[in-house]
One Martini backbone bead per residue (centre of mass of N, CA, C, O) as a GRO file, in nm:
protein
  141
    1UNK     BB    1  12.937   9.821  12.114
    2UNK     BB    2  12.736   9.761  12.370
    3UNK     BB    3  12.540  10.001  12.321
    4UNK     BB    4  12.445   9.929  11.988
    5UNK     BB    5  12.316   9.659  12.096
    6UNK     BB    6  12.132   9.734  12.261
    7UNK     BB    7  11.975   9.939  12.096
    8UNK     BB    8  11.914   9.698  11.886
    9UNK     BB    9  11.709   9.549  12.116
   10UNK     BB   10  11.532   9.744  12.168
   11UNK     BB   11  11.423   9.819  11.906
   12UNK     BB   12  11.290   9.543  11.816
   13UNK     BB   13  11.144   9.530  12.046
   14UNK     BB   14  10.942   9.772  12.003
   15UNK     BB   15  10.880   9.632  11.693
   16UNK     BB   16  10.716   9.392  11.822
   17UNK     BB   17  10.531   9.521  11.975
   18UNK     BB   18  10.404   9.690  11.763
   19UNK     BB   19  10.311   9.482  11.597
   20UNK     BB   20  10.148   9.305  11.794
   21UNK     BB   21   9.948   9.559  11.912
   22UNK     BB   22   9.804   9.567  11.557
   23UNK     BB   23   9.742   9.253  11.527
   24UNK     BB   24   9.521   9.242  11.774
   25UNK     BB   25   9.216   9.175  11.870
   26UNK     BB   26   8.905   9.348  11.969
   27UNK     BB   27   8.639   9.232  11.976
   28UNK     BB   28   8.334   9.374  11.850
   29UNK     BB   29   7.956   9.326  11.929
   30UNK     BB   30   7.703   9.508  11.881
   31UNK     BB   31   7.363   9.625  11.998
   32UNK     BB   32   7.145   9.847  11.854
   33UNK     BB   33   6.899   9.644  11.860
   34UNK     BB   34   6.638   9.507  12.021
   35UNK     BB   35   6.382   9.291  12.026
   36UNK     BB   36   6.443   8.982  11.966
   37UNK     BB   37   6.612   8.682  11.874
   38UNK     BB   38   6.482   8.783  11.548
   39UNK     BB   39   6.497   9.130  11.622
   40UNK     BB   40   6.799   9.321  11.500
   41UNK     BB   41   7.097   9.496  11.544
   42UNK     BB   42   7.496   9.426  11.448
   43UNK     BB   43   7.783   9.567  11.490
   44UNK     BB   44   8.121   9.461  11.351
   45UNK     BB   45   8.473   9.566  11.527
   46UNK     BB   46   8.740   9.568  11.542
   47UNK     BB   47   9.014   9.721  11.807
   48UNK     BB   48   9.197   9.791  11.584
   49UNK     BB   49   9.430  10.023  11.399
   50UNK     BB   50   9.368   9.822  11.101
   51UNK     BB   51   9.095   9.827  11.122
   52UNK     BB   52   8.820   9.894  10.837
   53UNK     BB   53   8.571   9.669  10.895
   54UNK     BB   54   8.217   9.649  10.893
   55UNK     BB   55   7.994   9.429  11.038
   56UNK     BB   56   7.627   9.378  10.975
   57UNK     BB   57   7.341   9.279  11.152
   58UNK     BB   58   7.045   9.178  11.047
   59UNK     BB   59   6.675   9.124  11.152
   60UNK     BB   60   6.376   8.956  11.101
   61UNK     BB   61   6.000   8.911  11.223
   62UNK     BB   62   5.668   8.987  11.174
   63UNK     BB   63   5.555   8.805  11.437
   64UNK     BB   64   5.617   8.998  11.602
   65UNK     BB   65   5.558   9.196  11.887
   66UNK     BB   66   5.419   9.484  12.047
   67UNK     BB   67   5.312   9.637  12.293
   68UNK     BB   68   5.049   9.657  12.344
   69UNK     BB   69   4.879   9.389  12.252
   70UNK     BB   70   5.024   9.347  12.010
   71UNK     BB   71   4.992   9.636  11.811
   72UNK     BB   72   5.311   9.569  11.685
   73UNK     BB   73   5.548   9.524  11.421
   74UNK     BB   74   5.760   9.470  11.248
   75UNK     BB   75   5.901   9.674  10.922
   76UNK     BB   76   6.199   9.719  10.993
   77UNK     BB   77   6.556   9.702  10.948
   78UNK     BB   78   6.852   9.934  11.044
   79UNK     BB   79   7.192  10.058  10.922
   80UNK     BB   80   7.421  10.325  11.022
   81UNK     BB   81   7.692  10.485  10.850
   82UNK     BB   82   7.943  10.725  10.955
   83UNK     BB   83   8.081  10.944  10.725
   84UNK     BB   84   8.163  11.260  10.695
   85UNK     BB   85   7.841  11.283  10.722
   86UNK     BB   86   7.781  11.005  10.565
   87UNK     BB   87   7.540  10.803  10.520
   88UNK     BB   88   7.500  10.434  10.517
   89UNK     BB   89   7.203  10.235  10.421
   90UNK     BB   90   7.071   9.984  10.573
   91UNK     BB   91   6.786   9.685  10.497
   92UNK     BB   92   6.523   9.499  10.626
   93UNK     BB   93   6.237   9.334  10.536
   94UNK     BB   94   5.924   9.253  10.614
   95UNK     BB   95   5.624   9.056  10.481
   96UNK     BB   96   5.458   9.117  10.759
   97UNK     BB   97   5.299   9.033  11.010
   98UNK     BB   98   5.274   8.698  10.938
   99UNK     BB   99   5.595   8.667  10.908
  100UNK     BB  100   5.781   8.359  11.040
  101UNK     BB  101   6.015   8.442  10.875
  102UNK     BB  102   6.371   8.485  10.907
  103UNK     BB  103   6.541   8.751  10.837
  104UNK     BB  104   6.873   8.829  10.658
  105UNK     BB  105   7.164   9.059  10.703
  106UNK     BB  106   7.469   9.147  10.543
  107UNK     BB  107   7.731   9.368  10.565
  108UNK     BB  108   7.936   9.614  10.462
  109UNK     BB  109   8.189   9.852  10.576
  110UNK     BB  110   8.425  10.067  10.491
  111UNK     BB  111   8.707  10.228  10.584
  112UNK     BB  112   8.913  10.525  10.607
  113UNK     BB  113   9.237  10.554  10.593
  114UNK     BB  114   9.276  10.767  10.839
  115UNK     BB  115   9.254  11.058  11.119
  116UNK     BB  116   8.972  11.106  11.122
  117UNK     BB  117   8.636  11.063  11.205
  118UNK     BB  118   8.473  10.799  11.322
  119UNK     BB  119   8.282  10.621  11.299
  120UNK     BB  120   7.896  10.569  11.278
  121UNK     BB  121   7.681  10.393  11.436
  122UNK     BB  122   7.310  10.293  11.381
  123UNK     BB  123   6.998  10.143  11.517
  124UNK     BB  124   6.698  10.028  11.354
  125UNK     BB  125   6.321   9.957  11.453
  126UNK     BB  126   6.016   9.950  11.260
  127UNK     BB  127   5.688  10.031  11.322
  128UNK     BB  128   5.346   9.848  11.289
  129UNK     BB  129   5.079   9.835  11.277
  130UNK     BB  130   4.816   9.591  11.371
  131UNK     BB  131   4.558   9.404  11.288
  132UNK     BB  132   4.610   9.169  11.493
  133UNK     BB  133   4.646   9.097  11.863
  134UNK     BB  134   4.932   8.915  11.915
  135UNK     BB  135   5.118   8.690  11.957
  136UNK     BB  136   5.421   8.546  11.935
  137UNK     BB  137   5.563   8.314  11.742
  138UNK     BB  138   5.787   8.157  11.962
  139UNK     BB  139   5.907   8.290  12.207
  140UNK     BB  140   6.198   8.456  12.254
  141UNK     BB  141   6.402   8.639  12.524
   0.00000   0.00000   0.00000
């Protein structure tokens, strides 16, 4: 009878344990591209067994320069989710090198409750020659 209940406490004890460790979260924020303050993709995913969801944080903002004397500016910031080979593209556009209004876009993409391969993340921000050679508006780096 001593040696059931002991093994009653241990199996308890082990699925406190293991609800615990699956319901904890270790949250990540990664920054998968970046020129400035305003212009970036970042994607948030907790870290633990039962997150399924993904949330992509895009901003833009036209006004920003880059490159040898500011000859180029954002024209659109872009995230990519790769599921089983299947690309799922999101994108936010700037209105243009003079576009001083930041712009801003939330995204979410779920995965699949599967044993498959990891999703993958991906961020890219696109420029576009400019046609006047200026500095950024507001610099914050």
């Amino acid at each position: 009878m001593k040696i059931q209940k002991k093994k009653i406490v241990i199996l308890l004890s082990m699925m406190c344990i293991f609800i615990l460790s699956t319901g904890l979260t270790y949250a990540k924020t990664l920054t998968l591209a970046w020129k400035s303050n305003y212009t970036y993709v970042r994607s948030y995913h907790p870290d633990n067994f039962t997150a399924d969801t993904y949330t992509g944080y895009l901003s833009i903002r036209g006004a920003d320069r880059y490159g040898t004397n500011g000859s180029s500016y954002p024209n659109y910031s872009r995230i990519t989710y790769v599921k089983d080979g299947i690309a799922n593209r999101y994108k936010i556009h700037s209105q243009g090198e003079s576009d001083t209004k930041v712009r801003t876009r939330q995204v979410t993409f779920k995965d699949d409750w599967d044993f498959g391969p990891k999703t993958e993340v991906y961020g890219f921000i696109a420029t576009s020659q400019a046609n006047a050679t200026i500095s950024s508006v507001n610099d914050e780096y």
